[in-house]
N, C-alpha and C positions, 0 to 999 in steps of 0.2 A: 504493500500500500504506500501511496507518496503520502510524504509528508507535509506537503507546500498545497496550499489552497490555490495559490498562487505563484508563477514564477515568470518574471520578466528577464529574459536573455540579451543581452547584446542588444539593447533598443538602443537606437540611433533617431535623431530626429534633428532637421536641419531649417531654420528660417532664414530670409535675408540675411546676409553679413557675420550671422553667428550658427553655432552647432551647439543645441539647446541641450541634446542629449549624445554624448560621444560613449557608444557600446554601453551601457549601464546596465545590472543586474542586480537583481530584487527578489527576494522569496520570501514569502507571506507563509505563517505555519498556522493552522487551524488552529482559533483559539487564545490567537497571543494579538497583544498590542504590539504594532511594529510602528517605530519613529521614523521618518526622513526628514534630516535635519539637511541643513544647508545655507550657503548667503542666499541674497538677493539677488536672483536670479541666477542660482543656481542650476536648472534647473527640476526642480522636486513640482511643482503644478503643471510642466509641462509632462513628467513621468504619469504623472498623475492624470491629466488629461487623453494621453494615450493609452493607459487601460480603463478607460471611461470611454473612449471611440470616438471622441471630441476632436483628435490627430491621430492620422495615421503615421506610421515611422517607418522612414526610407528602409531602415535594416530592423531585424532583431524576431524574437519569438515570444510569444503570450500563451502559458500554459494553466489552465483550470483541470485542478485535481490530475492531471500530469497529463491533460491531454491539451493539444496543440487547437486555440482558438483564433478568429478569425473577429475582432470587434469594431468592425467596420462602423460603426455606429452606437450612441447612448442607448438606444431600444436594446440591441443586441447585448449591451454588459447588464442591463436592467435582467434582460430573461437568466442569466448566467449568474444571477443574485447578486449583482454587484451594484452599489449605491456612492450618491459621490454628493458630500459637500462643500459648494465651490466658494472661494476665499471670496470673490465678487459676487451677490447673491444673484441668483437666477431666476427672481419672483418678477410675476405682473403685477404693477403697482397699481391700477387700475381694479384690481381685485380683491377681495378681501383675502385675509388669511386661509380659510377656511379653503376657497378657492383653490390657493395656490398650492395645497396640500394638496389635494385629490386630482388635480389639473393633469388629464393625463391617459387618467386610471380610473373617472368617473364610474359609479354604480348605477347604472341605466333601466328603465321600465319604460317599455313603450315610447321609446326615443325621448321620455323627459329624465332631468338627473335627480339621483335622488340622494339626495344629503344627508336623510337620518340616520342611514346606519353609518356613513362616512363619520358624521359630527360625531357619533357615542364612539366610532372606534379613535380616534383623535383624541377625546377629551380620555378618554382611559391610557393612550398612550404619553399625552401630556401629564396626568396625573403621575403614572408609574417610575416617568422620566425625572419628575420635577419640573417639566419644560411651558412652566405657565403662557399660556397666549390668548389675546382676544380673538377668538376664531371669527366676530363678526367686522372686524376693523378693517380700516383700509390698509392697505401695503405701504402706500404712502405716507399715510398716518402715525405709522408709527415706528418707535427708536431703532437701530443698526441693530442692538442687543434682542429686541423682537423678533426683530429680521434673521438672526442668526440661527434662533430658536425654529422660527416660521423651517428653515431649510431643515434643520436634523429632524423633525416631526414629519417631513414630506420624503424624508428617507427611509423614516423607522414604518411610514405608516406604507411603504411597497415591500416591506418583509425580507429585505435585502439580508443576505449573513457577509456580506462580504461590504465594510464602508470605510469608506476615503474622507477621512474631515481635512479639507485644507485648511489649514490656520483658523482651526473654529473657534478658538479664543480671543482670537485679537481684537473681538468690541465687545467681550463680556467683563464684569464687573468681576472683584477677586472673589466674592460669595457665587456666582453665577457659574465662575471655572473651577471651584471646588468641587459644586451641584454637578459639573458635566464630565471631569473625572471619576465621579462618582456615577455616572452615567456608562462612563466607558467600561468601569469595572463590569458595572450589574451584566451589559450587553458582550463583554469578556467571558462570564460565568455560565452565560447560557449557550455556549458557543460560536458566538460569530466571531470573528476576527476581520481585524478594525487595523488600518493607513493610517496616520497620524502624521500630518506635517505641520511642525511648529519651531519657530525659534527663538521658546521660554523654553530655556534648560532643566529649570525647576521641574515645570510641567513633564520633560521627557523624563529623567528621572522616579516624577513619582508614580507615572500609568505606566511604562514603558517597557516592554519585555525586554525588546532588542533593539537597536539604533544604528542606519544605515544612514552614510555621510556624503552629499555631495559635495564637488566644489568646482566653480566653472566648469558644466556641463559631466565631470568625471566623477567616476565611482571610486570614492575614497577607501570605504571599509565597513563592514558592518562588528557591530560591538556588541556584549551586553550589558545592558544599562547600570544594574547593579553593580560592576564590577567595575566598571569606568566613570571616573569623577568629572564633571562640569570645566572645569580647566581641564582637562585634557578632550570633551567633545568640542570647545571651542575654539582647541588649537587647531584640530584636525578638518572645523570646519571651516576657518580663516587662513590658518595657513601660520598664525600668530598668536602670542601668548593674547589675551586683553584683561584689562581690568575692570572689575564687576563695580566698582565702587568713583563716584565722583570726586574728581579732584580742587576743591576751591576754595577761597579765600573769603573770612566775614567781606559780607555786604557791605557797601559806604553808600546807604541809598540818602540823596539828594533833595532835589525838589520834586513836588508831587504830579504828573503826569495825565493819571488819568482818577478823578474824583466823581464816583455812579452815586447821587444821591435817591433814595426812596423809589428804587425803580420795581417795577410791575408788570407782569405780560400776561394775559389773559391765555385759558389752556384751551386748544383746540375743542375740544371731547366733552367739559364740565363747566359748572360756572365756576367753578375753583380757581383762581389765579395759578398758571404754571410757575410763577415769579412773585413773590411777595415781598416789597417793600425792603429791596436789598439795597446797602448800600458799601460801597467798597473803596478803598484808592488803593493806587500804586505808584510806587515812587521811580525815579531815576535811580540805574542802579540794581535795582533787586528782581528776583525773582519772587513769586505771587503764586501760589496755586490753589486751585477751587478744586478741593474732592468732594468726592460725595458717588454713592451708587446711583448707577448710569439710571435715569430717568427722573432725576432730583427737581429735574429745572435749566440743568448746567446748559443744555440746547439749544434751550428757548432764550436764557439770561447771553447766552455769545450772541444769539441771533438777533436781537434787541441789539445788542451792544456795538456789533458789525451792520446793522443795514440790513440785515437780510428778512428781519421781521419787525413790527410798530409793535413799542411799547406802551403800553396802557397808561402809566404815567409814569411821574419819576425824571431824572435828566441825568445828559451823561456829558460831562466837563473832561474836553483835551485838551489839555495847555492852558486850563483856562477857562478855555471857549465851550459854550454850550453847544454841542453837534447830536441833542439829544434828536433832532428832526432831519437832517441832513442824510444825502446820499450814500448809496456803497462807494460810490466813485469819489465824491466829496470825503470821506473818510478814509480812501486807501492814500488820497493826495494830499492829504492835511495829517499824515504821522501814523497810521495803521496798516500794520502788513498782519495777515490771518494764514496760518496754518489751520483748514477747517474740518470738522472732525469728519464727514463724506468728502474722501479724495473721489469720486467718479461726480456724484452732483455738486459738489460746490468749489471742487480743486481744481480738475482739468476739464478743458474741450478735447473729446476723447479721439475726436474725428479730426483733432490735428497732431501737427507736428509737435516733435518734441520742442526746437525751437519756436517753433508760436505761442506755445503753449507760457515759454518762456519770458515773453515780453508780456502779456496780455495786461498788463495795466500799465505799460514803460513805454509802450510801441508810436507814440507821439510825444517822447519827450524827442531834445535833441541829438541825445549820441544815436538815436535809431531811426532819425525821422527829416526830414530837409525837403524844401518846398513841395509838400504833399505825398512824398512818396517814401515809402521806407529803403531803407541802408540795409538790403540785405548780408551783406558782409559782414557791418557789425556785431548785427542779429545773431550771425554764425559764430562769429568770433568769437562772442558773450554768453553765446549756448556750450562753446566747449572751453569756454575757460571755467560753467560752473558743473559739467560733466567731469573735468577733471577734479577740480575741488570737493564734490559731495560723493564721489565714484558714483555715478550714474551708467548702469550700464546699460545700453542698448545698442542693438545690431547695426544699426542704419545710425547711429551719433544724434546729430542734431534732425535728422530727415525720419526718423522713428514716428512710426504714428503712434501717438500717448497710449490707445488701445493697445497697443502689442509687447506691452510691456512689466514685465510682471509687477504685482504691488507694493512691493517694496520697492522699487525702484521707480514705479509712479509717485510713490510717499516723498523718496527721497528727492526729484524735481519740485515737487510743489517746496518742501522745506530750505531747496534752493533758493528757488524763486522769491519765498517770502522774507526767508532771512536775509540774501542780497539785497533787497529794496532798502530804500532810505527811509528809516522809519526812528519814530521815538517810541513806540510800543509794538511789542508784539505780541500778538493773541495765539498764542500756539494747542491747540485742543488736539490733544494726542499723537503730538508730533513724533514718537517714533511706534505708531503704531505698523504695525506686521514687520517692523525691521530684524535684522539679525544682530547677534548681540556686538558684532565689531562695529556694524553702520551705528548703533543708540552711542557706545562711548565717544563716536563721534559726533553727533549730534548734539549729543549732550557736552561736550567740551563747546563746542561752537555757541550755543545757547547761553553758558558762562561767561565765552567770552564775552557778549551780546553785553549779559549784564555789566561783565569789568569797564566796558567804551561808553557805557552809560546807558543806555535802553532800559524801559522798564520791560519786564516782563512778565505777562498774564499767562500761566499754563493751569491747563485743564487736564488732568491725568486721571484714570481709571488705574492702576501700577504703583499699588502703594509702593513699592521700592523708589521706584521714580520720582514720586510724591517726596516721601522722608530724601531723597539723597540730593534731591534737585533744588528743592525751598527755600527761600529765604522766610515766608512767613505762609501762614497756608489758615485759607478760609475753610470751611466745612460748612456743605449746601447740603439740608435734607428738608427733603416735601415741600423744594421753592424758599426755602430762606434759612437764612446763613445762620448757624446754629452755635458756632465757634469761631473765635482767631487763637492758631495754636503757631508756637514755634517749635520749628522740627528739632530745633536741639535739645526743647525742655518736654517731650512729648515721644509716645512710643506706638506704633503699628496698632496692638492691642486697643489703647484708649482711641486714637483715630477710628477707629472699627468701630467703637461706639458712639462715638458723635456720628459716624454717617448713618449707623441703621437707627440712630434714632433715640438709643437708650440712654443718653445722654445729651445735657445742652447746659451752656452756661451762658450767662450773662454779658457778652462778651464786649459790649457795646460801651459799658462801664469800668472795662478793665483799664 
């Protein structure tokens, strides 16, 4: 009897300008949690992709239960029990949850659909899972962390034994990725055996059977989790030692930046304000961050804060100046660059270039722009002076259409983009989300420096590590208003934990 549920041989897979996958090999054992660790753009989603039948691969072989498959297609690894949750979600937004679950695979009578048994088998596997969702809500409507849920429910609920989560934790809160390693156990116990790509160490580690390493397109090595420590998967998968911990010097914060007095946003869904009478500054100089478990408010309070939604009341002082009614565009020009927490809806135009993508708020200043026409030269020159600086990789350089490139490395152009702009504040909401751990200490050094040149800085982090190691001072938002101001040095993970869920609140306004 074979032992591999699964085995990918010598896949090869090749796009524009780069060889995404050079000969790679992969064997899945019945039963076990297997890792694919790797950088950004690695490629591990494209592995992933090609046993999902999403890509075919110039070379290599796909073996189920030791026999040689052909998955020319998502239908075809569906029948073969194979389930895939993809790191960009794959829902109609236009539909409800509910919808997008069964989308597909409808229970039909008489040519009409029928929902009731869909809905009770749903709500029993959301129950089982812990995977709470409004099944009657819109797609649109609701948070990344929803959405991430909405995908594993539309996986569990096709009976799949064989599943692929690409980066299914990177918008869940740290109770939410507990809940889903706990998840992966339960569905480990019952037999299916479960793909895991992630690049939280921790995470491999604590679900992880076995860990197979890419790195630029090649098959490093496969390990077992248990017996190999976190520094040494990060060597293997950068190629370099890194260090897990930030390096920086007290704060000298300055003058005040940005002053939100009693601000309010009303919640889509309730008459509940999603935003309650929060008020905040941030100084020159320091770093700011606003935790809180993902659907607190933080969404709504960026989205008020940046233009992107009308706050109910309240105002929001830059420099100064009241910009609490002012444009996006008026606010990117007058001292805010945004890191936004949806890199596809609110970070890039997906259907361009990487260099377009890269001016998109710059492309009528002067170094890019001279009587009516743009400087494409510059444009280029500026697109790979910041591809070499943030390692941006893609096939095609500056000519890469943004779609084709994987999300880390879409993450890291936006964080280009916004960090280079000339700005007195940065609003950064998750800025190294789906990164690998050598792209975050860079990131996170760059962000430091940000603060040392003077910038204030607003991060919104979901990574309590990130939160404690990054802070100069740190707000705590639960149920729309701010509930604490803690400092990360007189304060621990633990007590944090409890202001976000809630068991806790102080006075803080007084302090």
């Amino acid at each position: 009897m074979n032992d591999y549920v699964i085995e990918m041989r010598n896949i090869t897979k090749v796009f524009p300008g780069i060889i995404a996958n050079d000969h790679i090999n992969l064997a899945l054992k019945k039963g076990e949690i297997h890792a694919l660790l790797g950088e950004n753009g690695a490629g591990k989603s494209t592995l992933m992709s090609v046993l999902f039948g999403l890509y075919q691969p110039e070379e290599g072989q796909i073996f189920r239960d030791g026999e040689e498959v052909k998955i020319s297609d998502p239908n075809v690894a569906t029948k073969l029990g194979i389930g895939m949750v993809h790191q960009h979600f794959k829902l109609v937004e236009c539909f409800t949850v509910l919808d997008n679950i069964i989308l597909g695979v409808e229970d039909t009578k008489l040519g009409m659909v029928n929902k009731t048994e869909s809905r009770k088998k749903v709500e029993e596997l959301s129950k089982k899972y812990g995977l709470n969702v409004d099944l009657d809500a819109l797609v649109s409507d609701i948070t990344v962390g929803m959405q991430q849920r909405t995908e594993i429910l539309k996986m569990l609920f096709r009976d799949n034994e064989i599943l692929i989560f690409d980066e299914p934790t990177a918008v869940l809160t740290p109770q939410e990725i507990d809940e889903l390693m706990n998840v992966m156990r339960n569905l480990k116990a019952e037999g299916k055996s479960i793909l895991f790509i992630s690049h939280k160490l921790n995470e491999i580690k604590s679900v992880a059977d076995r860990c197979t390493i890419l790195r630029k397109g090649k098959y490093i090595g496969t390990v077992e989790t248990k017996t190999t420590s976190k520094e040494e998967l990060s060597s293997m998968m950068v190629g370099r030692d890194v260090k897990f911990t930030v390096d920086k010097d007290p704060s000298k914060p300055t003058d005040v930046v940005l002053e939100i007095k009693d601000l309010s946003v009303k919640g889509k869904h309730h008459n509940k304000n999603a935003v309650n009478n929060v008020s905040i500054y941030v100084k020159k100089g320091e770093i700011v961050c606003i935790a809180g478990i993902d659907g607190n408010g933080q969404t709504e309070f960026i989205h008020a804060l940046t233009g992107l939604e009308k706050q109910s009341s309240g105002h929001i002082h830059l420099n100064g100046e009241d910009v609490s009614n002012e444009s996006i565009h008026y606010k990117n020009t007058h001292g805010i660059s945004h890191i936004p927490e949806d890199r596809h809806k609110h970070g890039l135009v997906l259907d361009f270039t990487l260099e377009q993508n890269m001016v998109l708020q710059r492309f009528m200043e002067d170094e890019f722009h001279k009587h009516g026409f743009i400087k494409f030269d510059a444009v280029r020159e500026y697109c790979n002076k910041l591809i070499d600086d943030y390692d941006i990789r893609s096939g095609q350089g500056p000519l890469t259409m943004a779609r084709s490139m994987s999300g880390g490395n879409q993450q890291k152009a936006i964080v280009a983009r916004e960090m280079d702009r000339k700005h007195d504040l940065l609003i950064a909401v998750q800025p190294t989300r789906g990164l690998d751990v050598g792209a975050i200490e860079g990131i996170h050094s760059k962000i430091v420096k940000k603060r040392d040149e003077g910038d204030a800085v607003l991060l919104v982090s979901l990574e309590l590590d990130e939160v404690m190691n990054l802070s100069d001072r740190i707000y705590v938002m639960y149920e729309g208003e701010i509930v604490a101001e803690l400092d990360p040095k007189k304060t621990n993970v633990q007590e944090l934990g409890l202001y976000m869920s809630g068991a806790k609140r102080s006075d803080w306004r007084s302090m």
